[in-house]
N, C-alpha and C positions, 0 to 999 in steps of 0.2 A: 810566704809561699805555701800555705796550708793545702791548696790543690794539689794533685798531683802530674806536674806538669809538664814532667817527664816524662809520662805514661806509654805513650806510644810508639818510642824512641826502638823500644825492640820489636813493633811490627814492620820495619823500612824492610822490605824486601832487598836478598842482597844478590845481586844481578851480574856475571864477569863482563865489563869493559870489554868489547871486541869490533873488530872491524873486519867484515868480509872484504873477498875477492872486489866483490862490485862496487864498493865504497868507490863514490869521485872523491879528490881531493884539491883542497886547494893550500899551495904552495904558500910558505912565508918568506917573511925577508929574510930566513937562514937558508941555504940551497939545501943544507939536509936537512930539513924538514917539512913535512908536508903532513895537512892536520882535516878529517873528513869533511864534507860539505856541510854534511846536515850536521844538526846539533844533535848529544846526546838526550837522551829522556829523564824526565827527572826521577824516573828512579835509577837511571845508570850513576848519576848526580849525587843519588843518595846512597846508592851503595859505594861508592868512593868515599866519601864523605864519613859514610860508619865504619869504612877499615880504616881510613886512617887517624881516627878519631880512637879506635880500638888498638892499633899499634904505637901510638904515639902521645894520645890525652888528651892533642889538639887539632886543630885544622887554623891555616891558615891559607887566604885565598894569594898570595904569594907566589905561593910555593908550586901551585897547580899551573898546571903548560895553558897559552893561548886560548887554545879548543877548547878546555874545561870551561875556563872561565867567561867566555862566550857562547857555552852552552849554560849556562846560569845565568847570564843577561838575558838572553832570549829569552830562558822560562823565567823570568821575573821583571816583566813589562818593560823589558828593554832599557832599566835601569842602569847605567854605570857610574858609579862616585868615583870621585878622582880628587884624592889627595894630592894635593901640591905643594911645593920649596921646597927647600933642601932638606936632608935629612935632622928632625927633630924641632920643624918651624911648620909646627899644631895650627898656630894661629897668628895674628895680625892685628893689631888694633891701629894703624894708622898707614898710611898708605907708601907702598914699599915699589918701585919703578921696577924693580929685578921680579920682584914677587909677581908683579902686574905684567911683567915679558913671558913672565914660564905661562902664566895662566892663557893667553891670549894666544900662545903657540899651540897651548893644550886647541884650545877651543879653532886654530887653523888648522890640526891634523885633524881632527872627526870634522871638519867642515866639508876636507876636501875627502878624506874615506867615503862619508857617509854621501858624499855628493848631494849635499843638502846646500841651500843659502843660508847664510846666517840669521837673517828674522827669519827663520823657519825652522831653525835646531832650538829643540826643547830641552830646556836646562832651568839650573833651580840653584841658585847660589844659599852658601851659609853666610850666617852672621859672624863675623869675628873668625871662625875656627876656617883653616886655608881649607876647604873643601867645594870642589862643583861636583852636581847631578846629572847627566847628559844623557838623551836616548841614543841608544847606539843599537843598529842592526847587525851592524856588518863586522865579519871576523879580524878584515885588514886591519879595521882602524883601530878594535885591541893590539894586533899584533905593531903596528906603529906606536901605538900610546908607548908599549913595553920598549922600544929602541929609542924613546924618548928619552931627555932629561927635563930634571925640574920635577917627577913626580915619585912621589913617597907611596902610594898604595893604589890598586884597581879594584874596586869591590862592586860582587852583584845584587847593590842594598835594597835591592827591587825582589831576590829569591827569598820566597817565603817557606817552601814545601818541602824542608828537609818536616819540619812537625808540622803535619796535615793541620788544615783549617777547622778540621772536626774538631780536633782539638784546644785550637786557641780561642775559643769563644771564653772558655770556659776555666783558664788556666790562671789557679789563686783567685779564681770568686766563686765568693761566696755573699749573701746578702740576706740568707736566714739566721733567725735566731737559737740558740741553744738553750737547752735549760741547764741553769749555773750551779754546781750543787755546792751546798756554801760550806763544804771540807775544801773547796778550792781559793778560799777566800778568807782573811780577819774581816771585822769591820773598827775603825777608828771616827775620831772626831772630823767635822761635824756629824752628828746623827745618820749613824749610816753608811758614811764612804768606804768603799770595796778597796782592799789593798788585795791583790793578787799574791796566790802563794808562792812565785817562782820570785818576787821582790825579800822576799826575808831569807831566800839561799842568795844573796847577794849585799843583805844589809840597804838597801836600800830605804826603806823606812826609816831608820836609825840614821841615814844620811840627810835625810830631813830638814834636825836639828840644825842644820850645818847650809841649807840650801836648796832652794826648792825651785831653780833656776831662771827666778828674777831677772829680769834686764839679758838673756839670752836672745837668739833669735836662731831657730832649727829650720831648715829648706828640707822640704818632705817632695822626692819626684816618684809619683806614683800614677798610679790610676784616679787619683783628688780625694777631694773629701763630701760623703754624701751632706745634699742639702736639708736631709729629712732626718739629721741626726744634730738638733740644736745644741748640743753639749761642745760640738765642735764648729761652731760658726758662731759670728760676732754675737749671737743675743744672749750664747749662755756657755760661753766660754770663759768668760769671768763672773764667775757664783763661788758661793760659799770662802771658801780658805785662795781661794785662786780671784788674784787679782792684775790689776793694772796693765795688761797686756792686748797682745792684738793677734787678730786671726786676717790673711788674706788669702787667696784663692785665685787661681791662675789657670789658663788650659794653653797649651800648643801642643795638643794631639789633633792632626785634623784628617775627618770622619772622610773620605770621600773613595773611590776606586780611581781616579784621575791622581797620580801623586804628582804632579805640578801644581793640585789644588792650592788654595790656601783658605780652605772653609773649615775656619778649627772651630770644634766641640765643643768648648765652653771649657768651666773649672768641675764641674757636678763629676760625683763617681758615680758608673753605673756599672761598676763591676765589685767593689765592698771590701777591696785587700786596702787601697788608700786609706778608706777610713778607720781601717785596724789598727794602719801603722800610727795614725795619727792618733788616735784612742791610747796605745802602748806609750806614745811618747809625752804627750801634754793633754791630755783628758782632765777637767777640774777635776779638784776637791770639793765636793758639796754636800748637800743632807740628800739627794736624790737616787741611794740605793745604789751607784752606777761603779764598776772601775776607775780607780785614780791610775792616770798619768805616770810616768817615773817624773816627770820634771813638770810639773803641773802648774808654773806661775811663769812657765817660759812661755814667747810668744811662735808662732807659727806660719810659714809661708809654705802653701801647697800648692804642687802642680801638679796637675791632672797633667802627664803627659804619656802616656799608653794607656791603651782601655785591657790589659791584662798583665802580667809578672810577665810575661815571656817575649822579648825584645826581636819577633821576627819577622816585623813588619814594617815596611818603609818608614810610613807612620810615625809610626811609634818610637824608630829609631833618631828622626831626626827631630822627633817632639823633646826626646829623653836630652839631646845636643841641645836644643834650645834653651830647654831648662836650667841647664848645665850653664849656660854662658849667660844667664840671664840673673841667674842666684850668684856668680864669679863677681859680679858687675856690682854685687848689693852689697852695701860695705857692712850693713847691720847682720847683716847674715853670716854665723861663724862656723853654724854646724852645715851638714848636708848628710841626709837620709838616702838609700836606693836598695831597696828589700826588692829589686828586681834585675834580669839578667839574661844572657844566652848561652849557649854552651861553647864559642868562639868567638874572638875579639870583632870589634867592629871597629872600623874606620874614624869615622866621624864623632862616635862617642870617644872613644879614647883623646881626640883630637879637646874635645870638650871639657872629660873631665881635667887633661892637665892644662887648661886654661884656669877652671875653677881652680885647680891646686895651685895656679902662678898667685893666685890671690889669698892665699892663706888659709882657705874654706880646709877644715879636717874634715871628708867625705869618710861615710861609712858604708860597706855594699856586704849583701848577702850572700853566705859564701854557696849556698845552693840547696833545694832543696826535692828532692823526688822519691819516686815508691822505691822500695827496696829493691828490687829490681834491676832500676839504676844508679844505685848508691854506690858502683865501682866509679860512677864519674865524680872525678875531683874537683876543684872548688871553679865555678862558673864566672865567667867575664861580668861587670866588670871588677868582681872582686880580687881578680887575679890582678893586678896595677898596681907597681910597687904607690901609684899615690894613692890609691884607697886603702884602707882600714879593713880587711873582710873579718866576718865576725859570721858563727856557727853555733847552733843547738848540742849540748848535752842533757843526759840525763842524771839527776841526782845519787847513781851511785856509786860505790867505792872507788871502780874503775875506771872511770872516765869515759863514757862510753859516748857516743855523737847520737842524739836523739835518733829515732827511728828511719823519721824520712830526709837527715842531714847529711853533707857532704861536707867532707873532712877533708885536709892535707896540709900540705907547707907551706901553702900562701895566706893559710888562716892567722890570725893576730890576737883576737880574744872568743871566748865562748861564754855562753851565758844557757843554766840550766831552763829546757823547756819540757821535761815530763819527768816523769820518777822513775826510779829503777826496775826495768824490768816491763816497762811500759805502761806503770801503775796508773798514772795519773793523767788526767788530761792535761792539753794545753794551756797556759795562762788565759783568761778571761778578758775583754774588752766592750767596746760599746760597740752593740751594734749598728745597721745599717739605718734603722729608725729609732725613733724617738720611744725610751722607755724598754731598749732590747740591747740583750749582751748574747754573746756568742764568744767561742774557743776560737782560739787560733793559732797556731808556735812555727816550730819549724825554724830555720833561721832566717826569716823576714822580720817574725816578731825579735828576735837575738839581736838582729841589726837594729830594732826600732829602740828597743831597750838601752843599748849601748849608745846610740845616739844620747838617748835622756839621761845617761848616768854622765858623758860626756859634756853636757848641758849643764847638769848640777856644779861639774869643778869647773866650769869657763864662769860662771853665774858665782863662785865663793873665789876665782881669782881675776878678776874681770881684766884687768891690764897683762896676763899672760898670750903666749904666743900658742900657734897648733900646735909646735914641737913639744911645748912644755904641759899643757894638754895630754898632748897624748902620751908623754913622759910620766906624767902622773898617772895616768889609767894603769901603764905598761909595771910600777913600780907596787899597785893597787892587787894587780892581777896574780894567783896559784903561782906558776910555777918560774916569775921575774928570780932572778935573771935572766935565767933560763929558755931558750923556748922549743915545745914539743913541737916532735915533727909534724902530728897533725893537728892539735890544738892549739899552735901558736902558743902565748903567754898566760893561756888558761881563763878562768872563770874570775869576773875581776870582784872586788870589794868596795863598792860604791862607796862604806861610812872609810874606810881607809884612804880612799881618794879622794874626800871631800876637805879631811882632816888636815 
């Protein structure tokens, strides 16, 4: 998350919530309540949204009365997700007659709210994870879904505009190249290869000996992997020291302004954070001048599944869920990468990752990264999920300080140094977006991508272990084990320690 992606979280104008004299209203199924006709604007939306976000850490869509949350459907193409079963029944993989009565009730209250006929309510089912998409106009039929049973969550996965569109074009890519100044770098065997200087505050190199994560297989859900950087696609991903492995590439991000589409984008990155991550984690070893990998003989499955780090687009939300339930599904797949995020929970993702977690995937998530600015927000969904791993930026000195533009707190787990003290140093180095180009990159996306690959090295030297014993190893690897700091988690791990 080298962008700053946070950036314009403190231009939301902040607006008092009011309701004049002339306000109509229309009445709910409570007698004492009655909730205005018209929908609020999205910035009244947004300024709700930053108080209590600023009172509290979080927002949950819960929590907010009827009106709110139908004035958030409205301004977000009349989107509503709807979680379904009981509480704590994510998902489904075979077919459940109670599970198939709630959904079908769901789907006869907005038939009859929306006064719509059935072939004509637009709706968008998930795979696996209990979730339906529904257009919904009308206030009644939230305020009926809410007196409902059989549903777990109402979200408006359709509201984009709490971070302006200005903004997310552009948030975590990057696609030019740096010049690499080689104090940020060794070089080792073959002829050439670039070890990163933030890999020897970790012992990684030295972990080597021991494992070079052979016979893994890491699920990277990002923005993909560019096609115009062969180091990371089938033709030259296995050179020099790096062998026997496989690269595949995947998209269900799909490009369209209709989100009932289903016209997904391909696997290709065109936004250049993907291909960082995937540089950070299994980039060969060769004679070609380039950054090695932490786990450089593991194989790689990539999804392109957002076209940026910042998850606030239908899109991209439910690309990131398919990914999720698609890597859960793959038995070869043990690790799981996501150097991406939003600043509150989402529905359908959460629904997703603890599918993947039912399947034993050890998921890693970035615990957040923005300008100083907003470095008071604490660590970012979905790193917050006791089933993910979040993992954060420091810098190399005495203190323990959280790189520049990291987010820190108690839901953190491990930290991995990405600049020097005092803000000496650049970011670790990687391959860039084309062939023959390196570029910086840190923050805790690259921390998450890193850990991933150190995580990669001891599943690859214990190959019959479990994620618990995995991540028992990292946790016993790691500064400050037993221990753990209230915002650095169990600290900065030891890769030659946990391979050992």
């Amino acid at each position: 998350m080298k962008k700053l992606h946070f950036k314009l979280l403190f231009l939301l104008a902040i607006t008092i919530l009011s309701c004049t004299k002339e306000d109509t209203f229309i009445e709910s199924q409570s007698e004492d309540i009655q909730f205005p006709k018209d929908p609020l604007t999205t910035e009244q939306i947004n300024s709700k949204i930053s108080e209590t976000i600023d009172n509290t850490g979080d927002f949950d869509w819960n929590e907010v009365d009827a009106h709110f949350l139908w004035s958030a459907v409205v301004n977000g193409q009349n989107i509503l997700s709807i979680g379904y079963g009981d509480e704590g029944q994510s998902f489904s993989e075979s077919y459940d007659p109670l599970l198939e009565e709630k959904k079908n009730n769901i789907l006869n209250i907005v038939i009859e709210n929306e006064k719509v006929p059935d072939e004509k309510l637009i709706r968008v089912e998930h795979e696996i994870i209990n979730v339906i998409d529904i257009e919904v106009k009308n206030i009644e039929t939230i305020i009926a879904l809410r007196n409902a049973h059989g549903i777990r969550y109402l979200e408006p996965n359709g509201y984009n505009s709490y971070i302006p569109n200005s903004a997310k074009s552009s948030s975590g890519c990057d696609k030019n190249p740096d010049t690499i100044s080689s104090s940020h770098y060794t070089t080792i065997a073959p002829n050439n290869a670039q070890v990163s200087w933030h890999f020897n505050e970790h012992n990684i190199q030295q972990a080597w000996s021991y494992s070079t994560g052979a016979g893994v297989t890491i699920g990277l859900i990002d923005t993909g992997v560019s096609v115009s950087q062969s180091l990371l696609n089938s033709g030259g991903i296995n050179d020099g020291y790096s062998n026997g492995r496989f690269v595949q590439k995947y998209g269900t991000f799909i490009d369209s302004r209709w989100w009932w589409s289903s016209n997904y984008d391909g696997p290709q990155d065109k936004c250049g954070h993907g291909t960082a991550m995937a540089s950070a984690m299994a980039s060969p070893r060769n004679d070609n001048g380039m950054p090695v990998g932490v786990a450089y003989n593991s194989n790689l499955v990539a999804y392109r599944a957002t076209e940026d780090v910042l998850l606030n687009d239908y899109h991209e939300r439910k690309g990131v869920s398919k990914a999720l339930t698609q890597l859960g599904n793959r038995s070869d797949v043990k690790i799981i990468s996501m150097s991406i995020g939003y600043v509150w929970s989402i529905g359908n993702i959460k629904d997703a990752v603890r599918y993947a977690y039912s399947k034993g995937k050890l998921i890693f998530a970035a615990g957040g990264t923005s300008t100083s600015f907003t470095n008071g927000f604490g660590v970012i969904f979905p790193a917050t999920m006791s089933e993910t791993v979040a993992v954060t930026g420091v810098d190399d000195g005495p203190n323990y300080d959280r790189c520049n533009t990291c987010h820190s707190g108690s839901k953190i787990d491990f930290t991995i140094i990405m600049e020097g003290n005092n803000n000496t140093s650049k970011a670790p180095p990687v391959l860039g977006f084309y062939n023959g180009q390196r570029r910086y990159t840190g923050g805790s996306s690259v921390a998450t991508a890193t850990t991933a690959g150190i995580a990669a090295l001891v599943w690859a030297r214990h190959p019959s272990w479990s994620r618990t014993q995995v991540l028992n190893k990292l946790k016993q690897s790691a500064e400050f084990y037993p221990y753990k700091n209230s915002s650095f988690g169990y600290g900065n791990i030891d890769a030659l320690q946990a391979v050992q």
